[in-house]
N, C-alpha and C positions, 0 to 999 in steps of 0.2 A: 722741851725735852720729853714730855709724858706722851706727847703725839708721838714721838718720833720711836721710845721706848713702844708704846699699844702695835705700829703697825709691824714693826718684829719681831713681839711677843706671839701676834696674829701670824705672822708668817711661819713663824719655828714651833709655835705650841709651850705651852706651861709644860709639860714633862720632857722635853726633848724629843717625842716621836712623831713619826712624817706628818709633815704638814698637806697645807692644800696643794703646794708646789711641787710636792714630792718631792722633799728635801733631807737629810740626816745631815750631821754632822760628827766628825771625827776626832776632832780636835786639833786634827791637822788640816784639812780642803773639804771643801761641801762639794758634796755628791746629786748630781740632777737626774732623777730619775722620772723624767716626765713621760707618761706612759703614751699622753693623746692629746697632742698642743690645739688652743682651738686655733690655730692656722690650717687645721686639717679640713674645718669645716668651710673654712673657702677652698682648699682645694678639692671636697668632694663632693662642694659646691659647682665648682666651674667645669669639674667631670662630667656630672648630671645634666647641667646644663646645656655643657657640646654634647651630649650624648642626644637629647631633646632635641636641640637644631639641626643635629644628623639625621635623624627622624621627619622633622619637617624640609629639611635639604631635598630628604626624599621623596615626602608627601607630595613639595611643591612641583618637581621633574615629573612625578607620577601625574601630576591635576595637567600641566600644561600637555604633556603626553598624550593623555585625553581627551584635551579639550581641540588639539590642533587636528586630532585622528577623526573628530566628528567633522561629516562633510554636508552636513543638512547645516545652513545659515538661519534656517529657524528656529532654531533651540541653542544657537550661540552666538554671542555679538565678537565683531573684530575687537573694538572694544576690553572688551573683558579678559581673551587672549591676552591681548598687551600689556594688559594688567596682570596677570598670574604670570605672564612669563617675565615681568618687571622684577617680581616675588622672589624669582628664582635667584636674580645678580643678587638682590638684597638677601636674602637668607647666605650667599655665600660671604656676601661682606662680612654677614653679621659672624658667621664663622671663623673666617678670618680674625675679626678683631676677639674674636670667643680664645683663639690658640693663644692671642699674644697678652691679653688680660692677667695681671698681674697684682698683687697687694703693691700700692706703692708708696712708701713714706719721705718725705723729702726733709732732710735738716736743716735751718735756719739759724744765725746767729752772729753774732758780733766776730770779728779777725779775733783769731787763735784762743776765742772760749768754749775746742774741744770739741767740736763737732766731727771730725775724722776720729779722733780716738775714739770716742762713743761707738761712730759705724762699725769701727776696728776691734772694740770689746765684741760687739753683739756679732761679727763675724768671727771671731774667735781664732783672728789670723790681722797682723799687721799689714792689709793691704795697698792703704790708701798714705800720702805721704802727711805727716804731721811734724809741728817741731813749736820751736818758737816762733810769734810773732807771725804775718802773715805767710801762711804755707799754700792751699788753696787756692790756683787761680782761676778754675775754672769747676764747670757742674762736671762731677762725677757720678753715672750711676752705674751701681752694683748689681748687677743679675746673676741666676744660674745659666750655669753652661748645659747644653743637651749632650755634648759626646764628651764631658768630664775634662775638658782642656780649658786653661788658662789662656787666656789671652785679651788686646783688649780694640776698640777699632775707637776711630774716630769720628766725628760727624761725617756725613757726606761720602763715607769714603766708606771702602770693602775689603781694605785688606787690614791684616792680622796683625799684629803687634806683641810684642814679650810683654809681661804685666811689668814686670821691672821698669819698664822705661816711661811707667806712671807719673815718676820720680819728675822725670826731666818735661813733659809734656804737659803735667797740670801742677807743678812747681811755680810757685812764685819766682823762686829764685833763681826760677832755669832763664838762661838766655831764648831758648827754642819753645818759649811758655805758647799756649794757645792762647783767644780771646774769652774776655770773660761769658757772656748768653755760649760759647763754644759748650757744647757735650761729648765726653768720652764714655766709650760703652765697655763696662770691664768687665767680662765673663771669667766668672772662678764655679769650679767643680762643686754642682750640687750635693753630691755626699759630702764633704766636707763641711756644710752649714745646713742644718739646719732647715734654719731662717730663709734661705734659699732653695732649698727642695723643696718649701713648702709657698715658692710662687710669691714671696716677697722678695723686694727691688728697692735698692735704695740708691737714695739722691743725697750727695753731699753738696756744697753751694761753695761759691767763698764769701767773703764777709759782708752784710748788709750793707756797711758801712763805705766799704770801698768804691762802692759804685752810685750813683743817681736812676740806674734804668733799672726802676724796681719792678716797674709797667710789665716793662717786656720780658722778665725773669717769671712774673706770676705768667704770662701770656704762654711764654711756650716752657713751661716746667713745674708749673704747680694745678694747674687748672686739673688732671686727670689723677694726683694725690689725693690717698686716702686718709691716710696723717701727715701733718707738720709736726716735729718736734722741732721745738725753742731751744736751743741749748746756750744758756746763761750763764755769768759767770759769778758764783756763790760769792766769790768777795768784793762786789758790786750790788748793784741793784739795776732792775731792767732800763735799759737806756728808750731816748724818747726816736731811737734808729729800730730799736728792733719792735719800735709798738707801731712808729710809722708802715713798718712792711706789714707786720701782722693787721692793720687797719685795712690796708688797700686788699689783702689777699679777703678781708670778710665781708670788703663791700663787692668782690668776682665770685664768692662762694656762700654757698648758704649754710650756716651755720659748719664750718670744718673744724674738724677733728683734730686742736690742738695739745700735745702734752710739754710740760717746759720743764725742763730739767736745769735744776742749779750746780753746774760743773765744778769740780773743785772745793768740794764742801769738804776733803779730808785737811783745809789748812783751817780749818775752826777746829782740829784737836788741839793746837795752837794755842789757842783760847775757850778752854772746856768753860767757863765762867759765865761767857755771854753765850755759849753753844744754843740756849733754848729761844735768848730773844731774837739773835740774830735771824734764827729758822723760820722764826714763827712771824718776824720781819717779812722777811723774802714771803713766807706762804699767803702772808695776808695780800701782798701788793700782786702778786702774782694771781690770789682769786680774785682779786677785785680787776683784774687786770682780763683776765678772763669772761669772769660775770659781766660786771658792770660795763665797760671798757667796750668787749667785743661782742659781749652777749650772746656765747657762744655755747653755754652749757649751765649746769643750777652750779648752788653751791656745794653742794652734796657731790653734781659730779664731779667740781674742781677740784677736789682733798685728792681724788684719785685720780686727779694724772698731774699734781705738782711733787719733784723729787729731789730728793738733796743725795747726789752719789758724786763720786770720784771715777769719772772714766778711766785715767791713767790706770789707777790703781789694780780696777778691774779687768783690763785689759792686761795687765802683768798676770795678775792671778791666773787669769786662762790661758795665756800662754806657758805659765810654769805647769799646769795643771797638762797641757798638751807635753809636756817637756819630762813629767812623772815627775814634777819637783811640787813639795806642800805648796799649795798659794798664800800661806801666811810667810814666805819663809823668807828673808829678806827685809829691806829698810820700810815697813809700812807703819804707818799713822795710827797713833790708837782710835779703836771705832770703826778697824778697817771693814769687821765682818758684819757689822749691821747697816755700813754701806753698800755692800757686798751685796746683802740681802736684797736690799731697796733697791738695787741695781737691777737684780733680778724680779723682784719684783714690778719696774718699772718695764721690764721685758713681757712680764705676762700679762701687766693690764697692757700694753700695747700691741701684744699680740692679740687679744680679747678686742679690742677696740679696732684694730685694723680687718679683723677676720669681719666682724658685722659689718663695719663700715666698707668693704669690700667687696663684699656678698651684696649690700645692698645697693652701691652703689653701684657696679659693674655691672649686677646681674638682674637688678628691678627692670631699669631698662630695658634691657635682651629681654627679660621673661615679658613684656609690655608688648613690647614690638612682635616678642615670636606668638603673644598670641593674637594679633593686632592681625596678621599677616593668617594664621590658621583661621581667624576670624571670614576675613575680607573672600580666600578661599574658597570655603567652605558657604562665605553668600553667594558665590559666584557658584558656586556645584548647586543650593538649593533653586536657583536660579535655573541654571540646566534642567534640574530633575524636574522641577513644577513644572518647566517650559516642555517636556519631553515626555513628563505622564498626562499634560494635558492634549499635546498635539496627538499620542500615545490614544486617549480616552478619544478624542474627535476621530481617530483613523478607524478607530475601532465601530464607533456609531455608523458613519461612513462605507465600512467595508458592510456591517449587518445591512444596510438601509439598501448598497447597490447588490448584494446577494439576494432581497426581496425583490427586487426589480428583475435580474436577471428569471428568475424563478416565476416571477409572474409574468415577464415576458416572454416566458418556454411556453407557460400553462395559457395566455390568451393565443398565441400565435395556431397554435393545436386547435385551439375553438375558433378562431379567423380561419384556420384553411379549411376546413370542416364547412363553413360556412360557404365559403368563396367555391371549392368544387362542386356545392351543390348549386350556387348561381348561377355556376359556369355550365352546369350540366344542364339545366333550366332555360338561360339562355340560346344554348346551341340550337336545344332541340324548337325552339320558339324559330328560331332565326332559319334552319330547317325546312321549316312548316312554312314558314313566309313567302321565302325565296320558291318554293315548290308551286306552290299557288299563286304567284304573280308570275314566275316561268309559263304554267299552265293558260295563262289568262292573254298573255301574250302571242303565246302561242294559236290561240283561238283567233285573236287579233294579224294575225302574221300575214293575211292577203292583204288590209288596208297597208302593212307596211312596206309589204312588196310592191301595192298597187303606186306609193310614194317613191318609188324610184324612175325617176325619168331620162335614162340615158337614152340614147338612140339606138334603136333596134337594127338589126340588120340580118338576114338568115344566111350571111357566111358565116363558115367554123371557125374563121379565124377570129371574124368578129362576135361569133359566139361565146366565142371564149373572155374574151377581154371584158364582154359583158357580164359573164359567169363571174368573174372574181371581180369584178364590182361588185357587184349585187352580194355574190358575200359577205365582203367588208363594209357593205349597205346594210343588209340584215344584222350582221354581228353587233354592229357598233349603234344600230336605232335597237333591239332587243337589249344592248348591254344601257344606254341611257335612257330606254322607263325604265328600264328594271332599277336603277338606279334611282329616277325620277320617285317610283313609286316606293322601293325600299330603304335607301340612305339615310334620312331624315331619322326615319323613326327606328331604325339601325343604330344610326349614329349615337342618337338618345339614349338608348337604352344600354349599348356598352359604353358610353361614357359616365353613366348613372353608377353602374358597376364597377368601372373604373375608380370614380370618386369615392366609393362606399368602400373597397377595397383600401384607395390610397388615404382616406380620412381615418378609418382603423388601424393598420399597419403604421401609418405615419405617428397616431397616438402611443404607439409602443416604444417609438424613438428618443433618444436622449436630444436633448437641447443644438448640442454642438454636433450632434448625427445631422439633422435637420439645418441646423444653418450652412456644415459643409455639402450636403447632398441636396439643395434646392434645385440644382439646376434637375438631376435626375429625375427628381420627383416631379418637377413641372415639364419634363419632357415628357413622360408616360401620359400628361394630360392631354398631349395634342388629340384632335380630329383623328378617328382612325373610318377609312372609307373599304368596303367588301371591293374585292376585283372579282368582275363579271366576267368571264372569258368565255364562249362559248367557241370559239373556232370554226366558225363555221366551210371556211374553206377544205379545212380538212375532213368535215363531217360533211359535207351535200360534196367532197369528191368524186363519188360514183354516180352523179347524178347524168341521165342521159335523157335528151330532150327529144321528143318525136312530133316535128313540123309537117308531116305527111299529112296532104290533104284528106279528110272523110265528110262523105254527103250524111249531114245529122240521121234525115230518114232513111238509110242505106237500110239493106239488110242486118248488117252487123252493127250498125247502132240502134235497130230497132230490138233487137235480141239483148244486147245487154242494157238501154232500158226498161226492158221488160225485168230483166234479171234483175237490173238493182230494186221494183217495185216487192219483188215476190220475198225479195231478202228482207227488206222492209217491217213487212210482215212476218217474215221468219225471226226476225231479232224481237220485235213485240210478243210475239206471240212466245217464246221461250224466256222472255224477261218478269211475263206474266205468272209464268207456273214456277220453274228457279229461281225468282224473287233476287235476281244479278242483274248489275249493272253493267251492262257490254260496254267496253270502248271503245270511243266513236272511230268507226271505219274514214281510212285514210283516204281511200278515193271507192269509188264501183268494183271496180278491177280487181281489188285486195282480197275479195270474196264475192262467193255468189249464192243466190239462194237453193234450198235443197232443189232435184228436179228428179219426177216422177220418170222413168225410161218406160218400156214396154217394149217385150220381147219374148216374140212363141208366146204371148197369151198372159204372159207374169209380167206385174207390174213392181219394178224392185225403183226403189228412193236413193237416190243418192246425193252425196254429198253436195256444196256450192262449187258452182265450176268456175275456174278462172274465165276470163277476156280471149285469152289465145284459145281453149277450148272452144267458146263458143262461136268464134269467127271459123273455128275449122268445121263445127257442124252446120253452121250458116252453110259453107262452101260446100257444104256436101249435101245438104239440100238442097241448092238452087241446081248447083249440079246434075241432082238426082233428076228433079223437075225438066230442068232443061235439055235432059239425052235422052227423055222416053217417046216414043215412036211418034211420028207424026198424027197417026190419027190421035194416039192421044192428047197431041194441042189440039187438034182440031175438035175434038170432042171438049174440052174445056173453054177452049173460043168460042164454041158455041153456042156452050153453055152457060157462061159469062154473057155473050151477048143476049141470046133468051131473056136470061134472068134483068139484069139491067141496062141495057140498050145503048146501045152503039154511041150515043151522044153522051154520055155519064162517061164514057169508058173514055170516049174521045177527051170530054173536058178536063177528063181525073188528070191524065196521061199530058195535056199540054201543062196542068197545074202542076203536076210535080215534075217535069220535065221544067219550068218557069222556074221552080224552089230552088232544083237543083241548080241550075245555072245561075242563079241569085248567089248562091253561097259561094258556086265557082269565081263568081266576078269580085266577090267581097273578099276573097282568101287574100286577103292585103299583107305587106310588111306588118303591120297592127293587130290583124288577127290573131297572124303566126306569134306576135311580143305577147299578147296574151294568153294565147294559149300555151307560151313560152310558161309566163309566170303561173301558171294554174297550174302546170306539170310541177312546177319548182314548187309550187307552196303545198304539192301534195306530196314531195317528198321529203323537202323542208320538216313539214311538220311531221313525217312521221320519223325523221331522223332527230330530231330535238325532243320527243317523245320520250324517246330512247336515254336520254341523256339529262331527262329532267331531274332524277334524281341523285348524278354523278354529282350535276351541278349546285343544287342545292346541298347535300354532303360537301362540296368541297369547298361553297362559302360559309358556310357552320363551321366549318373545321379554321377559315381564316379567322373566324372570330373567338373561337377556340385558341387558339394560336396567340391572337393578341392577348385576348384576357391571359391567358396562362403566361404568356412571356412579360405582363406589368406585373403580373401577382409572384411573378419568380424572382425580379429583380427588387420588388418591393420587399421581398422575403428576405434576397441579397441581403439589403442595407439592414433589414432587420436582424441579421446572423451577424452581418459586420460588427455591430452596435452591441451584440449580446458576447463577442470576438472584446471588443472593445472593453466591456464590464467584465470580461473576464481578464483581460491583462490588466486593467485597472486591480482586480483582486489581488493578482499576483504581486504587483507594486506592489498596494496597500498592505500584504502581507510579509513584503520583505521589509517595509518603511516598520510596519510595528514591530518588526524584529529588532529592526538598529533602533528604533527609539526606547525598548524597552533593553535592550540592552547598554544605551544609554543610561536611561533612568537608574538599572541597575549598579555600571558603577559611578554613576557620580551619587548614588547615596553608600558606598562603599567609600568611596573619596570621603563624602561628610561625615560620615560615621568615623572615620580617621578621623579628621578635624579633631571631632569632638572627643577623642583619647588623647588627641596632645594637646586640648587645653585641660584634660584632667591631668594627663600629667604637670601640667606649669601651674597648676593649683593644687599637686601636690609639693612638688618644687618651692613655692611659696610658702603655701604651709610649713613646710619642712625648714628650709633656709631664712626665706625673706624675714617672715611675722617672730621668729626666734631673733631676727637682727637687727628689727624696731627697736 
């Protein structure tokens, strides 16, 4: 009785004023004025908490968002995708089961020791049906409603039901009873309790006793309770039915959260006599039943959750109190208001007890998992970022390394061409100088080559002709092969030297993969490149006109202009002497003549060299002259001639050169005329190829000019391609470090998240969890 006297003393206070419950009294109904029930702090607990996973709901939408927008497979595995967006169904689950998270306490106890009246008090509305004897036949539980309607549903099933017909549905007594494992869900209007706005749910059973399938009751209805309350019957003692349930529920749970209430403790006013041992009876087997027994809590914390109230009782009282009638006012028990008390007091430590046990249970979990998940995340973002500020850091070395390359490929190609047009300009003029002096050399050579042509002569024009462009295409093609003979070789050499010096530099400037796609190019420009010789000679000895007319060597007119070419002779030394020039060798006699003294009326005037056709006309006019002066005048020089050298000299001279002449007459063969064919031809030959010596040498310099310039242009190609190449490679590399650094950027914005919502679930903890240890 001193215990039971201490914990109402503790409740109401020595002087009458509010307690810890926030209680007065009036002499007629106690007054509750609880200003901040801790049921609050699971509910603004499970607020915080959805608020949190709405945050990470979003975090995780935002992470796989950006992990699926990145298109580089280098800085993100398929893998890891599948994983964050795994993240995403789980965070909604966990949401999901976040809305429907509830305090939930489940009653327990023997058929008709008060467990529906109890739920019935603490709803503060006769919900659930009670009576004598077995009432209960199935689990009921009690939740709030969200749109303040009553109603109730059944397992399985969707539709609505009047709460009234509660009666007839989880009635023992109803014929249309359900099965017992059956659950009915009875939604009553949150303003109206409480207990129920603030996200507690209760579970009423039917009697332990009535069934054997205790298995499958903890299985689907006790496993996810946060309290068990035992409701006993005070004028008993606990049966070995309600320890057997309670045994099996603490070997599926670890240490749960039981309070036992001994119902009907107002028929010990009955007996005020034994009031204290019977109590202290019941308390003792009850902690020990607790302690020892289940080993569910110390002894210190069984005193606070063992209670001796009067459900009925208290359930009238607040119904009168809803009704504005005293709650003492009527047939009650004396003792009623310090049961009254402990009633209510068994209300706050069970709200106290369910609010941590709630928080902790419901919500350690979630907060585990939600950081479990910002965790895994947020390995996966630093994962991105390291993988994207280092591929980031390599593009970057990469881009400086090929911008040194392009840049010292601008600056050697400038000092390669530099080089190369002066080789080329080197070369030309070599090759120039070559081709001029072995053209020249040939040319001096050009009777032995003529002398090599052995067609058949013949002095018709028709077969003159046919002969003519043979011997063309005789001379062209023996001039074009020494000259080839003699310059090719060392031609050849020398632009291929140039060539390789060009393509071994050039080629050094190239990229790896320039060089193994352009091999073929490159070892094309190596070929053999050979000068073409063209001299045409058909079209250059066209004007040529051959003169077969027979001449006696000692004629008049051949003795006059070997005289003339003797005195030219002379004339060309003798002015090479003082002018210190070197004349160019005369093409034939004919081309020139030496100067020649005239004399006329007494003046001797010089003139110039006379041609061939001059001098055969002054021949003709001399002999002329000679031959039409008067008879005595031969006769005076025959005579005189005879005189002087005698008749026999004049005679022998006369058959001698009359014998010469007709020697030469008889000799004027086909063979003569072919030679004297080719003598004409090689003296105009060579003075038409003269002419042309320098066309031609210019215009094989200029083919090797040509070559060299057209290897060192396409060498340069590949070399602009390659530097074309390093330059779209920048371009790349500078949009690749774009998206990687704007990777990098937000996945450490993503982690940086991470890491504010595991400070928030470490203030969450802090705040709820470590308060609910």
């Amino acid at each position: 009785m001193a215990a039971y006297l201490n914990r109402a003393t503790s409740m109401v206070g020595g002087d009458g004023s509010q307690n810890r419950l926030g209680l007065f009294t009036n002499g007629t109904r106690t007054i509750s004025t609880v200003n901040d029930s801790p049921l609050q702090v699971f509910v603004r607990a499970k607020k915080k908490i959805n608020d949190i996973f709405v945050e990470i709901h979003d975090y995780s939408k935002d992470a796989i968002l950006f992990l699926q927008e990145i298109e580089d497979k280098s800085i993100i595995q398929d893998a890891e995708v599948k994983e964050v967006d795994s993240f995403v169904g789980k965070v909604k689950a966990i949401r999901d089961v976040l809305c429907r998270d509830h305090m939930k306490v489940a009653f327990f106890g023997r058929t008709s020791n008060g467990k529906s009246t109890v739920i019935n008090a603490m709803l503060h509305e006769k919900i659930l049906p009670s009576g004598i004897g077995h009432t209960t036949n199935c689990f009921l539980q009690v939740e709030g409603s969200d749109n303040n309607e009553a109603y109730l549903m059944t397992e399985n099933s969707s539709d609505k039901h009047n709460v009234q017909s509660v009666g007839q549905l989880a009635h023992a007594l109803c014929d249309s009873r359900l099965q017992e494992c059956e659950l009915v869900h009875i939604f009553w209007p949150r303003e109206k309790c409480g207990l129920l706005r603030d996200d507690v749910v209760f579970v009423d059973s039917p009697g332990v006793d009535v069934t054997p399938n205790l298995d499958e009751w903890i299985d689907n209805h006790c496993l996810d309770a946060d309290v068990f309350v035992l409701v006993a019957n005070a004028e008993s003692t606990l049966m070995v039915t309600e320890k057997n349930f309670f045994h099996k529920v603490s070997s599926k749970l670890s240490k749960p959260n039981i309070f036992i209430l001994n119902n009907r403790w107002d028929a010990s006013a009955s007996e005020p006599e034994f009031l204290d041992q019977v109590r202290s009876q019941h308390a003792t087997r009850c902690a020990d039943f607790l302690v020892k027994e289940l080993k569910v809590c110390t002894t210190k914390e069984a005193e606070e959750r063992i209670f001796f109230i009067s459900a009925k009782e208290a359930l009238l009282a607040r119904l009168r109190e809803k009704d504005q009638k005293p709650a003492s006012s009527g047939a009650l028990a004396e003792g009623f208001q310090t049961r009254y008390f402990e009633f209510q007091d068994f209300e706050k430590k069970f709200q106290e007890c369910i609010s941590q046990s709630a928080v902790r249970t419901k919500f350690d979990q979630h907060s585990q998992k939600g950081r479990l998940i910002a965790t895994d995340i947020r390995t996966v973002l630093e994962s991105v970022h390291d993988r994207a500020t280092t591929l980031r850091n390599g593009k970057l070395q990469e881009k400086e390394q090929l911008h040194e390359a392009l840049n010292r490929t601008e600056q050697q190609l400038m000092i390669i061409t530099r080089e190369m047009k002066e080789k080329i300009r080197f070369m030309v003029d070599d090759v120039e100088q070559r081709v001029s002096r072995a053209l020249n050399e040939e040319i001096r050579r050009l009777s032995n080559l003529v002398d090599d042509f052995n067609l058949a002569f013949h002095s018709d024009p028709i077969v003159i002709n046919l002969y003519k462009k043979e011997l063309h295409s005789h001379v062209e093609n023996g001039l074009g092969s020494n000259l080839k003979a003699r310059l090719s070789t060392a031609l050849a050499l020398n632009i291929e030297s140039v060539q390789l010096d060009m393509t071994d530099k050039l080629t050094d400037l190239l990229s790896e993969e320039k060089i193994a796609t352009s091999g073929n190019t490159i070892a094309t420009r190596r070929q053999p490149f050979q000068v073409s010789y063209r001299l045409n000679c058909e079209n250059l000895c066209a004007d040529f006109e051959e003169d077969l007319q027979f001449q006696f060597s000692w004629g008049l007119s051949a003795m006059i202009q070997r005289f003339q070419g003797k005195n030219y002779n002379r004339f060309a030394i003798k002015s090479y002497g003082s002018n210190q020039m070197v004349p160019r060798p005369m093409n034939s006699p004919a081309d020139s003549m030496d100067l020649t003294t005239v004399s006329y009326n007494g003046v001797s005037n010089q003139i110039g060299p006379l041609s061939a056709e001059q001098w055969t006309v002054i021949s003709k006019i001399a002999l002329a002259t000679f031959t039409s002066q008067s008879t005595m005048g031969g006769l005076l020089l025959a005579g005189f001639m005879l005189k002087t050298v005698g008749w026999r000299i004049i005679a022998v001279t006369g058959v001698l050169y009359g014998g010469l002449y007709a020697y030469e007459r008889l000799t004027w063969t086909s063979k003569a005329k072919e030679k004297l064919f080719k003598k004409q031809y090689v003296q105009h030959a060579t003075r038409k190829l003269r002419l042309i010596v320098d066309l031609t040498s210019a215009n094989c310099s200029h083919q090797v000019q040509q070559e060299l310039s057209t290897t060192f242009a396409q060498l340069c190609h590949l070399v602009d391609e390659d530097s074309c190449d390093m330059d779209a490679k920048l371009h790349e590399l500078d949009k690749s470090i774009q998206v990687l650094e704007k990777a990098a950027a937000s996945a450490k914005k993503l982690k940086n998240t991470a890491n504010y919502l595991n400070n928030e679930l470490d203030i969450f903890n802090e705040i709820f969890l470590k308060s609910a240890n």
